[in-house]
C-alpha positions in Angstrom: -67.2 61.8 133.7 -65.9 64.5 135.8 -66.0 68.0 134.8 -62.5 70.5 135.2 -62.6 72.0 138.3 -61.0 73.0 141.6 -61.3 74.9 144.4 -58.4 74.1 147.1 -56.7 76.2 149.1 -53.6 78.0 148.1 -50.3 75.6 148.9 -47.6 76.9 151.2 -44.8 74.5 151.8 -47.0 71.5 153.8 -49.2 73.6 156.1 -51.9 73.7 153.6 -54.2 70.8 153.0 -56.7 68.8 151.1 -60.1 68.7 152.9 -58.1 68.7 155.8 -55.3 66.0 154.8 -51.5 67.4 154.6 -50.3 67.3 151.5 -46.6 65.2 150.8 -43.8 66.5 149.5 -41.7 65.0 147.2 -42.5 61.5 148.8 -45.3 60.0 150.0 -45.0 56.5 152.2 -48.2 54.1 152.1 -49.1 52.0 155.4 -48.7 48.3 154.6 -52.7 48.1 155.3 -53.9 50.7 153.4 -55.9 49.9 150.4 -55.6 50.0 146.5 -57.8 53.4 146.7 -56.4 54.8 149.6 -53.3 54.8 148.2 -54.8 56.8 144.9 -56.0 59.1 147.3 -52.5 59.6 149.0 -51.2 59.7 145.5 -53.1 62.8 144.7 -51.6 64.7 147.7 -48.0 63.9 146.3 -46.1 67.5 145.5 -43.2 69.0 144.2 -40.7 70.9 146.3 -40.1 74.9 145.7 -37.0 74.0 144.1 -38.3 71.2 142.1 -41.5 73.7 140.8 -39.1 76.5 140.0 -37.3 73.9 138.0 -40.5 72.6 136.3 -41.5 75.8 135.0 -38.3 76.3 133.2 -39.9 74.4 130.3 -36.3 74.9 128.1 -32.7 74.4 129.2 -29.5 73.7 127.6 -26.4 71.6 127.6 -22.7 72.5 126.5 -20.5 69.1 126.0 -17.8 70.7 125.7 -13.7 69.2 127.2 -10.7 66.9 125.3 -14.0 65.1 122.8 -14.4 68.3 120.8 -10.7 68.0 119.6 -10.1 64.4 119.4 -13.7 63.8 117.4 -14.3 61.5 119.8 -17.9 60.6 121.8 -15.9 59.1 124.8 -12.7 59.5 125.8 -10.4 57.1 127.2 -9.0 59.2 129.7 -5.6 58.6 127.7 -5.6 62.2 126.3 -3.0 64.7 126.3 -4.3 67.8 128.5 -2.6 69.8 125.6 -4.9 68.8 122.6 -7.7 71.5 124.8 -6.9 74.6 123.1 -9.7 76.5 122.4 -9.0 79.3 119.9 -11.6 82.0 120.8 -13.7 80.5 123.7 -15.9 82.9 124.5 -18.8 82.0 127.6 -20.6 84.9 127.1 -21.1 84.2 123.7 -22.2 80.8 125.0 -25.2 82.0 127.6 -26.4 85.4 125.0 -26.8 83.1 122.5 -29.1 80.9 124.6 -30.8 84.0 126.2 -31.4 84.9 123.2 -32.9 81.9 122.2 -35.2 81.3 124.8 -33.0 79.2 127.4 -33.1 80.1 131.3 -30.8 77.5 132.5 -27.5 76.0 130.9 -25.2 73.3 132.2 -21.7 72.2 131.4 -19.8 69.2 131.2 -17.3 70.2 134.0 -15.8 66.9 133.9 -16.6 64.3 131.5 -16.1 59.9 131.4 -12.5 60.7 129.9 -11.7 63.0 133.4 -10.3 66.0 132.3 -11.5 69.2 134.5 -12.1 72.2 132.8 -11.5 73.8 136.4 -7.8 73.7 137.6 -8.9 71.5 140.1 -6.2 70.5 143.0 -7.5 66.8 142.8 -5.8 65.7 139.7 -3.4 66.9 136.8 -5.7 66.1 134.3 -7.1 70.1 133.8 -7.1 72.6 132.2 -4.3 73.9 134.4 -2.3 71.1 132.3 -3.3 72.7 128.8 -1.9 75.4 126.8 -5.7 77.7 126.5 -5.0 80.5 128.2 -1.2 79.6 129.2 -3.0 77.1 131.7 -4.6 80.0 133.9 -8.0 79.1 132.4 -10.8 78.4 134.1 -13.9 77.3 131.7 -16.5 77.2 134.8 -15.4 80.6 136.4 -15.6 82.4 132.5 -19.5 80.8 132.2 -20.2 81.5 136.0 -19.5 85.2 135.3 -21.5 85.4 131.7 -24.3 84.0 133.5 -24.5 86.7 136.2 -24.4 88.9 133.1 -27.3 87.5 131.4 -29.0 86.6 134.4 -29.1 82.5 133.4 -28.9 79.9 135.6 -26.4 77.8 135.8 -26.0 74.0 136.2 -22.7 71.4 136.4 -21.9 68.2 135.2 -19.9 65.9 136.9 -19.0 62.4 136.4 -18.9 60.0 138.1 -17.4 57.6 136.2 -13.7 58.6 135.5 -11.2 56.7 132.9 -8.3 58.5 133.6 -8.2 59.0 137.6 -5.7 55.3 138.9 -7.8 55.3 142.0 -11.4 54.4 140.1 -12.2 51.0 141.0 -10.7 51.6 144.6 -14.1 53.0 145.6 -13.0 54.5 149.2 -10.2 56.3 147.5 -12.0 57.3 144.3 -15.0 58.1 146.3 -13.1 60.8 148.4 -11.6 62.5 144.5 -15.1 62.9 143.6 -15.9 64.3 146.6 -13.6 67.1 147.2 -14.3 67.9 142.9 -17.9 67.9 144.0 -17.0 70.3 147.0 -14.7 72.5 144.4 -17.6 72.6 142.6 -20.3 74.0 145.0 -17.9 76.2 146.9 -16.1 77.8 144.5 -18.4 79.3 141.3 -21.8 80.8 143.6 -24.9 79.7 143.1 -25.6 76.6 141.1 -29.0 75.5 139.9 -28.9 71.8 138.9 -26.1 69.1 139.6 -26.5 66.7 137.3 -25.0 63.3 136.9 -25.6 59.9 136.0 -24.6 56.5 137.2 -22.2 55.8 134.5 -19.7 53.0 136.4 -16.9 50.6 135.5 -14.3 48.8 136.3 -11.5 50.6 137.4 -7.4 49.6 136.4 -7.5 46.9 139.2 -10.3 45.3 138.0 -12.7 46.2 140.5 -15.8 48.1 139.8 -16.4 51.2 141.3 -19.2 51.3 144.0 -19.9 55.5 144.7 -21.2 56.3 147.9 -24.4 58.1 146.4 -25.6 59.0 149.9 -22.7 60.6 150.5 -22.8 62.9 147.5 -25.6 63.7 147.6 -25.5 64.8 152.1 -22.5 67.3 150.3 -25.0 68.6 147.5 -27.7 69.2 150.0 -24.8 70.8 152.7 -23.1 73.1 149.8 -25.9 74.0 147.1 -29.4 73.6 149.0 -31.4 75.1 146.7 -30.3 73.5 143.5 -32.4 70.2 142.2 -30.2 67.2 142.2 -30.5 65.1 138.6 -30.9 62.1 137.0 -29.1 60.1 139.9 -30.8 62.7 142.0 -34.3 62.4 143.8 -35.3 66.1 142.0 -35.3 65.2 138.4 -35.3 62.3 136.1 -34.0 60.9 133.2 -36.9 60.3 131.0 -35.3 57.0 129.7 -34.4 57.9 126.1 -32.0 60.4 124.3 -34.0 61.3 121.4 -36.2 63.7 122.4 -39.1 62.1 123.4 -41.2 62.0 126.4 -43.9 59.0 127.5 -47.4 59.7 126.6 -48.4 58.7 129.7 -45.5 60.8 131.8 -46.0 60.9 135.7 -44.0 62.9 138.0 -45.8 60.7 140.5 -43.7 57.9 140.0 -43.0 54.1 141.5 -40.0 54.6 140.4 -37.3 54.6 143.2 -34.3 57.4 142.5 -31.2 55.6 142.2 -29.1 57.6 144.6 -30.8 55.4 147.4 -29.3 51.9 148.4 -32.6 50.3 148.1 -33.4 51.6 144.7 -32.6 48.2 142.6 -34.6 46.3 144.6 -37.5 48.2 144.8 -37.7 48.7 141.0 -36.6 45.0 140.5 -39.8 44.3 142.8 -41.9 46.5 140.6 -40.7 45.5 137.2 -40.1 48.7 135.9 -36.5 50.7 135.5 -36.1 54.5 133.8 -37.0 52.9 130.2 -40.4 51.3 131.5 -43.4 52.6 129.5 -45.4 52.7 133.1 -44.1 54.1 136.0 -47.3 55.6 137.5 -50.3 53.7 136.6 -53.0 52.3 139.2 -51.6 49.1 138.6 -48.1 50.3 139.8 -49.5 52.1 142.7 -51.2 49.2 143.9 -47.9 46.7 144.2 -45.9 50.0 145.6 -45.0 50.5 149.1 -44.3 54.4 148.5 -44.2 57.4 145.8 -41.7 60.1 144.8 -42.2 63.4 143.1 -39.6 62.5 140.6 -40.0 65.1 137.1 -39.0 64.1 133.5 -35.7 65.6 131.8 -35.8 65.1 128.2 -32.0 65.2 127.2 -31.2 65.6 123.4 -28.5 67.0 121.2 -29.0 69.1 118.3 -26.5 67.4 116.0 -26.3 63.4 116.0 -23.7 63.4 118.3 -23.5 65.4 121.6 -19.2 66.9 121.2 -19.1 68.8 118.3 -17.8 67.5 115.3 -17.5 69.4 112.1 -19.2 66.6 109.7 -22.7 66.7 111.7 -24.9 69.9 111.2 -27.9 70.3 113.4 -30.8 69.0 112.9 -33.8 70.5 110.9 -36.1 73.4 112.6 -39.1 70.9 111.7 -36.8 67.6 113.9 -36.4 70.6 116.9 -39.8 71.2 116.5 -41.0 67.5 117.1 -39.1 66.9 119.8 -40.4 70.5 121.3 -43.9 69.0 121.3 -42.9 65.6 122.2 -41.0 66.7 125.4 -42.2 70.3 126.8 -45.9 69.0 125.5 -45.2 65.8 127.6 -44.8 67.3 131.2 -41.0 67.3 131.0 -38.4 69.8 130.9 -36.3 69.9 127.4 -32.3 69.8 128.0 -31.2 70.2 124.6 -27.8 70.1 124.1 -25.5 72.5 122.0 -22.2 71.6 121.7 -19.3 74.0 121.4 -17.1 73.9 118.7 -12.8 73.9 118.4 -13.0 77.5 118.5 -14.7 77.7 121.7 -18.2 78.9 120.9 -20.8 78.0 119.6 -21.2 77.4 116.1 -23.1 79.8 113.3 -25.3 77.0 112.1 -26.3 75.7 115.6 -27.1 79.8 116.6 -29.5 79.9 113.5 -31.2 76.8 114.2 -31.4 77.6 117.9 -33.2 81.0 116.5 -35.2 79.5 114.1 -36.7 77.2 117.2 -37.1 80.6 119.1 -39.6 82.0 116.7 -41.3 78.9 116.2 -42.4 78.7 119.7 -43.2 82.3 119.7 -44.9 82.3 116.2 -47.1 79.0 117.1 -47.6 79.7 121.1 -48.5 83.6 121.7 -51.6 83.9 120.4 -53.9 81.8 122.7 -57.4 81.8 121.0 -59.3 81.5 124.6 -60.3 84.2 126.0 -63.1 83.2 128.7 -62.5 80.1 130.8 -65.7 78.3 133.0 -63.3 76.1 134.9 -67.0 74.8 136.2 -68.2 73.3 133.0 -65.0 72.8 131.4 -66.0 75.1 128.5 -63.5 77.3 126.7 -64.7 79.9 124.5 -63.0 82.1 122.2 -63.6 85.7 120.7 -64.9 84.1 117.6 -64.6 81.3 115.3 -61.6 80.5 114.5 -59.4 77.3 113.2 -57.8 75.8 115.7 -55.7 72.1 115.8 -53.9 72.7 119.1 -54.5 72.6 123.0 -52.4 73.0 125.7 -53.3 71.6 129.8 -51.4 72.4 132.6 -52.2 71.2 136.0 -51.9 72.6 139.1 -49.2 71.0 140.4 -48.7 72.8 143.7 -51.8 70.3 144.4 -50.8 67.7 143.2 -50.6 65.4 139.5 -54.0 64.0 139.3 -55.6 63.6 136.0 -55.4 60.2 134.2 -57.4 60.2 131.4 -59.5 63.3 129.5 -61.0 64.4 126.1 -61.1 67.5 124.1 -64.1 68.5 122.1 -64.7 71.2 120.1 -67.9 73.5 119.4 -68.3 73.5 115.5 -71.3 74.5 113.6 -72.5 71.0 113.8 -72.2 70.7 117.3 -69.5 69.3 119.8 -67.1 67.5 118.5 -64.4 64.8 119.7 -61.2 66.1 118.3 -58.4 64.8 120.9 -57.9 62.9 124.1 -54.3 62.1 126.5 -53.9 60.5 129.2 -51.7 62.2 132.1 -51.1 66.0 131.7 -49.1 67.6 134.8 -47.3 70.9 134.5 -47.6 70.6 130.7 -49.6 68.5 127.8 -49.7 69.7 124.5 -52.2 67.6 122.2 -52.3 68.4 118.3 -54.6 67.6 116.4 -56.9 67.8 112.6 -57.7 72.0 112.1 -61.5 72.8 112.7 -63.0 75.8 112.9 -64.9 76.4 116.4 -65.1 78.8 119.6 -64.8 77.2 122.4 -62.9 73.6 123.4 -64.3 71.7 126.4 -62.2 69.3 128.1 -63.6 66.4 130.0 -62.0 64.2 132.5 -62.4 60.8 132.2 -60.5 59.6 135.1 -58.6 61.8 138.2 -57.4 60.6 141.5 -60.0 63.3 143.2 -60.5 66.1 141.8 -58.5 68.0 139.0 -56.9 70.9 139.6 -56.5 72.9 136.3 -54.3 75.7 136.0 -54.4 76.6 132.0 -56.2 75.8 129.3 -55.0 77.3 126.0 -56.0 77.1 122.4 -53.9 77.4 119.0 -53.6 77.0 115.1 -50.2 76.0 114.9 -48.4 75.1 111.6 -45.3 73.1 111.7 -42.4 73.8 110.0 -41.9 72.5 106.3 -40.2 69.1 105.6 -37.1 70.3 105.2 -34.2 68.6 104.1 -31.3 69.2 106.6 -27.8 69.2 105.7 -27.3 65.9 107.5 -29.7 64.3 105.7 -27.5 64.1 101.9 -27.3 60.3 103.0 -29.2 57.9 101.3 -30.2 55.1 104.1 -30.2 51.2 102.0 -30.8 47.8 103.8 -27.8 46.0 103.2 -27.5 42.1 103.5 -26.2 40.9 106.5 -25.0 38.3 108.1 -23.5 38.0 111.8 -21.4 35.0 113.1 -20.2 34.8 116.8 -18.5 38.7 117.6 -18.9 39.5 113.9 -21.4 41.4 111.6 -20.6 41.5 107.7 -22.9 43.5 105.0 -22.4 42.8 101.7 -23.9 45.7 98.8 -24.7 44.1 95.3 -21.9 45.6 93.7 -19.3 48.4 94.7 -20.7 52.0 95.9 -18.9 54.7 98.0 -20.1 54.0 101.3 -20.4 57.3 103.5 -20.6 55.1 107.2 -23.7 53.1 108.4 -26.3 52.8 110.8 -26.5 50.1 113.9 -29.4 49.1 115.5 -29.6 46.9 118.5 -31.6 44.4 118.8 -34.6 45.0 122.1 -35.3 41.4 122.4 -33.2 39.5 125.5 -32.4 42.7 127.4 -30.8 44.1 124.7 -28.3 40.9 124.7 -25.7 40.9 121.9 -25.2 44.4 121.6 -22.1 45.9 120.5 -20.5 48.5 122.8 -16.7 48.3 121.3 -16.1 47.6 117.1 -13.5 47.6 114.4 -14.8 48.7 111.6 -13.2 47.5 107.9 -14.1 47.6 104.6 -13.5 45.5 101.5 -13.9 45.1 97.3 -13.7 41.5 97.3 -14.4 40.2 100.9 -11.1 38.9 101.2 -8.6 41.8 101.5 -10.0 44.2 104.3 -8.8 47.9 104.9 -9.9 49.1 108.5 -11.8 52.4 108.7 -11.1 55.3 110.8 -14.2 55.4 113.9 -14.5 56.2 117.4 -14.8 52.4 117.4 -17.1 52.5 120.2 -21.3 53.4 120.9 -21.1 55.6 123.7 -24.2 55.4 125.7 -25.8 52.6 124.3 -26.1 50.8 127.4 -29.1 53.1 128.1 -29.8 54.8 125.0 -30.2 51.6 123.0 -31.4 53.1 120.1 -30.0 53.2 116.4 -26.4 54.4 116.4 -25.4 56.6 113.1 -21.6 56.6 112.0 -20.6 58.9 109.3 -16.9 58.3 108.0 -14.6 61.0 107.3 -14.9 60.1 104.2 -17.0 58.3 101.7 -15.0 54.5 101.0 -15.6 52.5 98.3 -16.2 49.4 98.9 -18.7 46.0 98.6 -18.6 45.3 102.0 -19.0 46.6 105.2 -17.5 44.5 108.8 -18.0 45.4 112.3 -15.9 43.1 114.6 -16.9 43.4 118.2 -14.1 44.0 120.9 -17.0 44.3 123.5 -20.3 42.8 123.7 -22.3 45.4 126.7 -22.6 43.0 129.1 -18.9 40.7 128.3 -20.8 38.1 126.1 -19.6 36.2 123.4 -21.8 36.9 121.0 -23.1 40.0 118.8 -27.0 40.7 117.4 -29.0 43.0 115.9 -32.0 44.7 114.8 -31.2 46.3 112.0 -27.9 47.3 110.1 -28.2 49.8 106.7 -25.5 51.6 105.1 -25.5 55.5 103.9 -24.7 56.2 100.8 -24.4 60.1 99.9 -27.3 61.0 97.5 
């Protein structure tokens, strides 16, 4: 076992080095001869850029879906929408970003352009805009209002764009489309000063010819680079990553030294396809993966989640409970990622009472729970922690020191009791960030042993808590009473059936994992019926937006509660074109 300790020199861009080897930044290339162990040892070396460290540290940053969704009550838009259904009542950005200040945040980004297309810049590359909406007698400009409360608050300030667009007649003619997005891109980055994370994903379609789009990634990403140097490029982009999920949770073995090949280069499907591994793949660092990989990229985690079910605002969800925020708070800024959590604004244009109180609540947790650090004498040496006094502690945070490198891949945490040392938590990778809980003891002083590094560990912070979580709480979303329902599916349809008649509030889909996810319903009808012969269709966003890569169970409330002995969803689109539906679980809610 190796003891916690360092002693390199202090990193400056890629002049330093490790006993005299350069260190690589943000990739690291392996000759085809090396060896299994000399690429672990090249591994270690791999480092974060400055803009990718500033970004790291941020540790909490926020997400505003916010365009024509918020007043159709819709997920996804079609792109169909009348420009004049945006017409925010009282939006207010600065409301927006001192709200977030005040809750902790340091960078937000917004939707400037969502799947259904509409700009909430009066962009010159299309009609669909705000330019085309009665807010603000179409003179509004919903980026330049945040840009200037952001310089107000001092926030950072990140952008949205997508790239898939359902309303623009030239997607699916990729040369054409590809020059739109383009000159919105170059809108984006020349007109509204500094910005601090581009993020988008690699949402794509067919366009109205039939053709599917193919974006010139390479070329987005040479005008990101020209325009906005200093901001990380993410989730398509090689700074940050999409940690594969949308609820909240990061791996528990989360590299930033990753296999995984960004998908903004041509070569990415192959090389992943090679590997076996995509952005969902439980490893995407291990020794194993190293071994079969021909290179490495410094390629953080972004935990993306909303704080209501759904990511637009819509006024039947509520947020979820302080002790949900809390979880996920552990389970993402505790797992070496950065937490985007997303607060939607609502019809009025700001955001909503409930959401401000919860986004509070989560403030004074973290400050509660993570300000008083019981260690006050660190031997970095022997890997011995020690405190004023006894005291009960059930929490300990890691950090690495990245600037050197992600190295550690396996340690334990023991604890000095009156009986001795005692085994009270071990991980696996820790990077910028791992926070481990675990059963209260009283001691003074934590060790931590490393079981496994790729050289030597380089730790930056070790911190000991008591922390207490937040009651169980019973959020107002959770009035639903969730009841397996019998079901039956045949060929594009699924049909529950209740014993007898109840008032149904909406249901719960879950796809099925098995197959690559085949069967799963992207497009539905949903209907409802007494006597499974007469059916009366219910009013739904009739589609599950991102399940394509969210795959994960997919909660419909209905605007109302139905009465009704049975429940029908009839697929008008199976993910992949199929004929066929499945699933892995299908319950109905009934209100309690």
């Amino acid at each position: 076992m190796l003891l916690a300790t360092c002693a390199l020199p202090t990193f400056n861009a890629l002049a330093q080095s490790d006993g005299g080897s350069a260190f690589y930044e943000k990739v690291v290339e392996f000759p085809k001869e090396a060896t299994v162990e000399e690429k672990i040892e090249m591994a270690s070396r791999l480092v974060p850029s400055q803009n990718q460290m500033e970004w790291q540290n941020l540790g909490l940053t926020a997400f505003l879906h916010f365009g024509v969704n918020t007043f159709t009550d819709r997920e996804w838009g079609d792109g169909s929408e009348d420009p004049a259904v945006f017409n925010p009542t009282a939006l207010d950005a600065e409301q927006w970003v001192k709200t977030l200040k005040d809750a902790g945040f340091r960078l937000v980004i917004l939707t400037a352009k969502h799947h259904d297309g509409f700009c909430l810049w009066p962009t010159k590359t299309t009609g669909h805009s705000v330019a085309a909406s009665p807010w603000r007698n179409g003179k509004g400009d919903v980026v330049a209002e945040l840009r200037k409360a952001c310089d107000k608050y001092g926030m950072k300030l990140g952008l949205y764009l997508s790239p898939w667009d359902r309303n623009s007649p030239k997607y699916g003619d990729s040369p054409a489309y590809n020059d739109q997005f383009v000159a919105q891109l170059t809108e984006l980055l020349t007109n509204y000063g500094k910005i601090d994370e581009v993020w988008f994903d690699g949402a794509c379609a067919e366009g109205p010819n039939g053709k599917r789009q193919e974006y010139d990634w390479l070329r987005f990403r040479k005008v990101m680079e020209t325009l906005q140097p200093d901001a990380v490029l993410a989730i398509t982009g090689d700074d940050v990553r999409w940690v594969g999920n949308e609820g909240g949770v990061g791996r528990e073995t989360e590299w930033s030294a990753t296999a995984l090949t960004p998908s903004i280069f041509p070569e990415s499907e192959a090389s992943n396809s090679n590997l076996g591994i995509n952005a969902m793949s439980e490893d995407i660092g291990s020794r194993q993966l190293v071994a079969k990989a021909d290179r490495l990229y410094w390629w953080p985690s972004e935990v993306d989640v909303s704080i209501r079910p759904g990511w637009f605002y819509h006024e039947n969800e509520k947020p979820h409970s302080l002790r949900k925020l809390a979880e996920i708070y552990l389970a993402s800024v505790g797992r070496n990622a950065v937490l985007l959590l997303n607060i939607p604004p609502d019809r009025r244009g700001l955001i909503h009472e409930s959401d401000a109180k919860r986004l509070m609540q989560l403030r004074h947790w973290v400050d509660d729970n993570f300000s008083n650090n019981l260690v006050v004498r660190s031997d970095k040496a022997t890997g011995i922690y020690r405190f004023q006094a006894p005291a009960a502690v059930n929490c300990v945070s890691v950090s690495e020191d990245i600037t050197k490198g992600q190295r550690i891949e396996s340690f334990e945490v023991f604890a000095r009791t009156t009986d001795g040392w005692k085994k009270v938590s071990h991980g696996t990778t820790v990077g910028n960030k791992r926070i481990l809980t675990f059963d209260t003891v009283t001691a003074d002083a934590l060790m931590l042993v490393i079981d496994s590094s790729r050289g030597k560990a380089c730790i930056k912070d070790v911190e000991a808590y008591n922390i207490t979580l937040p009651e169980e709480d019973t959020a107002p979303e959770d009035r639903y009473s969730e009841i397996a329902a019998h079901y039956s599916i045949s060929g594009m349809t699924l049909t529950a059936e209740l014993p007898e008649s109840k008032p149904v509030a909406g249901f719960i889909y879950t796809p099925s994992l098995k197959d690559n996810k085949a069967g799963t319903i992207f497009h539905y009808r949903a209907e409802a019926s007494a006597d499974g012969l007469h059916w009366t269709e219910i009013p739904t966003s009739g589609e599950f937006s991102n399940i394509v890569n969210n795959p994960v169970p997919q909660r419909v409330v209905f605007g109302r509660p139905i009465e009704a002995k049975f429940i029908r969803l009839t697929a008008t689109e199976e993910i992949n074109s199929r004929d066929f539906i499945t699933a892995g679980d299908f319950q109905l809610l009934l209100e309690k």
